[in-house]
N, C-alpha and C positions, 0 to 999 in steps of 0.2 A: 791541285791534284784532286780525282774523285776522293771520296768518303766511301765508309761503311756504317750502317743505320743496322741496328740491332731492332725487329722486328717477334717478337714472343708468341709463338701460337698454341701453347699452353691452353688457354682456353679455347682452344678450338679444335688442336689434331693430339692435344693431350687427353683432354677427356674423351677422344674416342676409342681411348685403349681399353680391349679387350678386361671388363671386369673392374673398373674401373673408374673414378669419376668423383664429381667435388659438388657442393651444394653453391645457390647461388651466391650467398654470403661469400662461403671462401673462395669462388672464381671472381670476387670483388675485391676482396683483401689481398691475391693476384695481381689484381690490377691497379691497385694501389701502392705494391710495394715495387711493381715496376715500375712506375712515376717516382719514385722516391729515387729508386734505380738510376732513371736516366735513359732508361729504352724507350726509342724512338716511337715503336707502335706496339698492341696488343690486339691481335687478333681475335675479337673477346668475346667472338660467340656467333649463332647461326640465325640471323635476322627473318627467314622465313621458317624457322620453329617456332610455335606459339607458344611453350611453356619458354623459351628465350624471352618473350619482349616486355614482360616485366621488368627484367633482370639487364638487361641490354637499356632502354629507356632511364631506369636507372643510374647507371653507369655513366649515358650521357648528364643528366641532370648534377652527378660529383664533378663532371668535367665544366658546367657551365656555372657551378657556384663556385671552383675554383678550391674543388678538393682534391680534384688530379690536374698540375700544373702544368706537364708538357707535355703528357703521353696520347699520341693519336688512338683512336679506338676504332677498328676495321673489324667488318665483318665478312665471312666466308658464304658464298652461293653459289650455284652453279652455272655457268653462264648461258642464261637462258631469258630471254626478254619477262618472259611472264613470271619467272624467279626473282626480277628485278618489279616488278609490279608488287609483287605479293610483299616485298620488301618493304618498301614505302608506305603500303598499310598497316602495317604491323611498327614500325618505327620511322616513321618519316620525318624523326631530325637526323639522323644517321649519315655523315660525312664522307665516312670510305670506305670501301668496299672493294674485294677481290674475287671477280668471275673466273672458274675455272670449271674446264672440260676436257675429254682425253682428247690425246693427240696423236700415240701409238697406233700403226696399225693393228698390234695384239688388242688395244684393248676396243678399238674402232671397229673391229669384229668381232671379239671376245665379250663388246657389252653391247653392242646396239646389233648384234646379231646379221649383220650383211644390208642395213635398213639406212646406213648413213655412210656417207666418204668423206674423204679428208675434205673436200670443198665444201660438204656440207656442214660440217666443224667448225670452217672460217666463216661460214653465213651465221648458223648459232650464235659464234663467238662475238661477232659485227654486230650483228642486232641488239645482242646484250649489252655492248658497250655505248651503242646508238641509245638506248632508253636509260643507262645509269647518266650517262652524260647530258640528257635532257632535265636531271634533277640536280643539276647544280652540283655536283659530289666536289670537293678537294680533292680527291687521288681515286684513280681506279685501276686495277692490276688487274691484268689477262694472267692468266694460270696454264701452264701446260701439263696438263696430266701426265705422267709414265715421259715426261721429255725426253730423257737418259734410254728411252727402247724408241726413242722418235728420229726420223732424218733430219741431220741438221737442217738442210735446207729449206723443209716445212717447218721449224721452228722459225727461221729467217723469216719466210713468209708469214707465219702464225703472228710474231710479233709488228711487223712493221703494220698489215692489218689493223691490229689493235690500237696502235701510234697513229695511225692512222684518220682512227674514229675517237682519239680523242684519250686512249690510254696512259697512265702514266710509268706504269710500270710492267714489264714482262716476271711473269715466274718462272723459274725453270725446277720441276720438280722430279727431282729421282727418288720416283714415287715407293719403289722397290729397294733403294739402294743398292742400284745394279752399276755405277760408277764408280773412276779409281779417281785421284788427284790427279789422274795424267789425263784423262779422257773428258773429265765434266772440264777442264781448266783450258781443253784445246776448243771445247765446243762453245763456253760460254762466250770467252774471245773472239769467238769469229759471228755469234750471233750482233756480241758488242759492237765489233768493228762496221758490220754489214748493216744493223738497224740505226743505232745511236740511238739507243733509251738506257735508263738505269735499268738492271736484272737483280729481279730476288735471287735467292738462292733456297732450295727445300730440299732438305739431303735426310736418310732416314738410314739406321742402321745393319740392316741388314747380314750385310759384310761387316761389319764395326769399324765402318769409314765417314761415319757421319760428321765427324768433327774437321776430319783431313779433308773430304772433299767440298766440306761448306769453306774453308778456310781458301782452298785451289780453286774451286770455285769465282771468289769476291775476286781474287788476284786475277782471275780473267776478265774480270768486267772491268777495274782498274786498270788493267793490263791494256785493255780496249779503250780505254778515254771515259768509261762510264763507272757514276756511283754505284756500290753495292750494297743489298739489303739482306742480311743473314736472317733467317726462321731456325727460331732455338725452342725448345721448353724446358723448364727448370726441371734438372734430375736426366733430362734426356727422355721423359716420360712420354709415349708417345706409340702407335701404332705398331703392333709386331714386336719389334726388336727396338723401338722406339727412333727418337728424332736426333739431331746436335743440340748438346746440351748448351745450356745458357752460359755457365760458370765456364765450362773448358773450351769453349768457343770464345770467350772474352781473355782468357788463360792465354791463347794459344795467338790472338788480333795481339796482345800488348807482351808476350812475352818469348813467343819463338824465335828462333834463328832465322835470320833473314826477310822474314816477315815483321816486326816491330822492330820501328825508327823508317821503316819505307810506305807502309802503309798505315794508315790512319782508323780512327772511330772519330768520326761524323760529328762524333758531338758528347762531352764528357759523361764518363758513367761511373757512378759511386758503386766504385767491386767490392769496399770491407761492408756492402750490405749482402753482398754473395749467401753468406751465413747462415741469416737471418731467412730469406727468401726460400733455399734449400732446405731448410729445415719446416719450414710452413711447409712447403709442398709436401715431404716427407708424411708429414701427418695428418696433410688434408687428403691426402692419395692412400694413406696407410701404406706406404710403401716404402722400407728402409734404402738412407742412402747406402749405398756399400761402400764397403771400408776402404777401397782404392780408388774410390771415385776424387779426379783430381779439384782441389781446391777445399774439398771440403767432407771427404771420405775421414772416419775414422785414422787412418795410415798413414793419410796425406804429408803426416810431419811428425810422425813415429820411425823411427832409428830401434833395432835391435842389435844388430852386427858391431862386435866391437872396433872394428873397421869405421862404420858408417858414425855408430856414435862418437868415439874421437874426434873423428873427420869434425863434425857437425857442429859441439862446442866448443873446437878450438876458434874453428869461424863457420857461420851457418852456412853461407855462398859454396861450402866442401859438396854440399848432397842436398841444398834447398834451391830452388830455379827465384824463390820469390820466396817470401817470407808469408808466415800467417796471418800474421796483421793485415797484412795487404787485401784477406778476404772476409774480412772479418773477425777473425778468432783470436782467442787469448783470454777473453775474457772469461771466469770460473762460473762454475757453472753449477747451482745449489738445489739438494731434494729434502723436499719437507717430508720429516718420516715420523713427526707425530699428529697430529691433527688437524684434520682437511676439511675445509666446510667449498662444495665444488659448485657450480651452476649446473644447473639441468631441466629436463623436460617436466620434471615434479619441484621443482625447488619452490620454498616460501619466500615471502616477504624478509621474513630473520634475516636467515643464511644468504642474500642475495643482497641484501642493505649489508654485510658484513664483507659480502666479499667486492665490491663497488667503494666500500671507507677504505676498504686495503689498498685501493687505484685510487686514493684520494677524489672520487668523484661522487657530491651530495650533489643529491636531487632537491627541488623548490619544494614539494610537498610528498605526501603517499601518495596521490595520486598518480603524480608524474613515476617514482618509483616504481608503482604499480604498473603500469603501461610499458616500462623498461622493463622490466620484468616477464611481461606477458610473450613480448617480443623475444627474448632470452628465450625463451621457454618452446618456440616453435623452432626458435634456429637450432635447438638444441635436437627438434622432432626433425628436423631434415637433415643434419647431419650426422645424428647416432654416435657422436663424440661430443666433451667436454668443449666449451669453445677458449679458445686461448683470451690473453687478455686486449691483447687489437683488436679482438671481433668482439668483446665485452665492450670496448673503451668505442666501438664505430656504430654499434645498435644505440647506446647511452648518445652520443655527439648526432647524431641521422636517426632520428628514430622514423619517421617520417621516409626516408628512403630504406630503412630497414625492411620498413612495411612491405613496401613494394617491391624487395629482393623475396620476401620469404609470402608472396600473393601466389600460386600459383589457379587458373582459372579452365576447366575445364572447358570442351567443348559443350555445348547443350547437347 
């Protein structure tokens, strides 16, 4: 029976939120704890952005010494032949990639102003897949823009086109989150049945269906004979009203009614790192989780009703779907409230050889120290926060690709 492939685009339609945004460092520690994860891919950034291809170049280099073990690294562009040119210059070991352009007629006149038609959409689209396919890529995903205000029909067409030239995967994006579970789950199905390719799924919350219709969604493409590939970001961070969150979109594949034990994940995913991940994001985003955010909200496992609490510890299974453990939590959690020596963009030598012996990590001489240190000291200037201790403990282990995260090069 198909699968579902959990796909992250956190670094891609996350950091486009409104006000918002992560330094390179932490859109790698991102992509590192996805790997650690179990998620299939991250969509980890914008390959014809030039302040990206430090940071993206990078990323491949953890993947090819084997510091990210299974996670595929896909980049976003628009599907445009010469989008795919400027790509390849700028990162030409870069493996997958996903072309997307509108497909609506709103936005077919809404953005190219009466200058393009649906047919000339599918030449765009062809051509772009014509020229990514010329470079050898592992996977290339056609993207439909606003699909959910598009006619099924050109969606049928939009896709088998793509399948056509060489595609591996179609998008279907409700770019607006203007779908229910009944309507993306009748459409996806029938693209299913009618192409035979696997179908992403890109749901945003608009309506605050993102999680329901990624989930009606996958069941259509399964439902069709094909794998599905859910688009999540951690927290649900993510354009507008944001995307389907990672944690309750894995909550919802392994623990809902009728949906877990019939439908599968692709391939196993360590959820008690759920925790961990959401809380990074939390504070590379500046952005608190909220308190009923499931799996991992504040409330998530808070009882006040003497009802609920009874209930609760007489057996958890009374008012718990899943247990805490299950996402990571349980374990106590300690504030140091008398003296702090922190890293930063002015930190010395002392204070920084003091706080590096606390992570048990000596250096070969001051020099080496010294060079940790320096690096410290800019990630510290791009991110305008303290860095936790994974991005202490991954500048110290990569200094070398450190570098290269925190290079950025203007134009002349």
């Amino acid at each position: 029976m198909p699968g579902i492939y959990i796909v992250d685009v956190t670094n891609r339609d996350g950091v486009q939120t409104a006000q918002l945004g992560l330094s390179k460092l932490e859109k790698t520690m991102i992509n590192l704890y996805l790997d650690e994860m179990g998620v299939f891919q991250s969509e980890f950034g914008f390959p014809t952005t030039r302040h990206e291809s430090n940071y993206l170049q990078a990323n491949l280099e953890l993947v090819e010494i084997g510091a990210m073990k299974s996670i595929n690294l896909g980049g976003w562009i628009r599907a445009m032949a010469e989008d795919v040119e400027t790509t390849f210059k700028l990162v030409p070991n870069i493996k997958h990639l996903n072309l997307s352009i509108s497909t609506s007629d709103q936005m077919i006149n809404g953005k190219f102003l009466g200058k393009k038609k649906p047919n000339d959409i599918l030449s765009m689209m062809v051509e772009a897949v014509d020229a990514a396919r010329s470079r050898n890529l592992d996977s290339i995903g056609v993207n439909a823009e606003d699909a959910s205000r598009t006619d099924v029909e050109f969606l049928i067409k939009f896709a088998q086109a793509g399948k056509d030239h060489g595609a591996d995967r179609f998008r279907y994006c409700d770019t607006l989150g203007y779908d229910t579970p009944f309507t993306i789950y009748e459409a996806i199905k029938t693209i299913a049945l009618n192409v035979g390719m696997p179908i992403e799924v890109h749901c945003h919350g608009d309506l605050g269906m993102a999680v329901a219709n990624s989930i009606a969604g996958a069941k259509g493409a399964i439902d069709g004979g094909q794998d599905a590939y859910i688009n999540t970001t951690i927290n649900g961070i993510g354009e507008r009203a944001g995307n389907a969150d990672l944690v309750a979109v894995l909550l919802a594949v392994t623990k809902s009614k009728g949906f877990c034990g019939r439908y599968h994940l692709a391939r196993p995913i360590d959820l008690p790192k759920a925790w961990k991940i959401a809380r990074f994001a939390s504070y590379a985003f500046k952005v608190p989780i909220p308190i009923n955010q499931p799996g991992v909200g504040a409330n998530a496992f808070a009882h006040a009703s003497g009802i609920h609490a009874d209930g609760v510890l007489k057996d958890p299974e009374n008012y718990e779907l899943y247990n805490f453990t299950e996402v990571g939590r349980g374990d106590p959690e300690t504030v140091e409230t008398g003296r702090i020596i922190c890293s930063g963009e002015y930190s010395g030598i002392s204070g920084f050889s003091h706080i590096m012996g606390g992570m048990e990590v000596c250096f070969r001489d001051s020099q080496e120290a010294q060079r940790v240190l320096e690096l410290v000291r800019y990630a510290n200037v791009e991110a305008q926060k303290p860095l936790v201790v994974d991005e202490l403990l991954f500048i110290a282990k990569y200094p070398d690709i450190a570098r290269k995260l925190l290079t950025l090069v203007p134009l002349p």
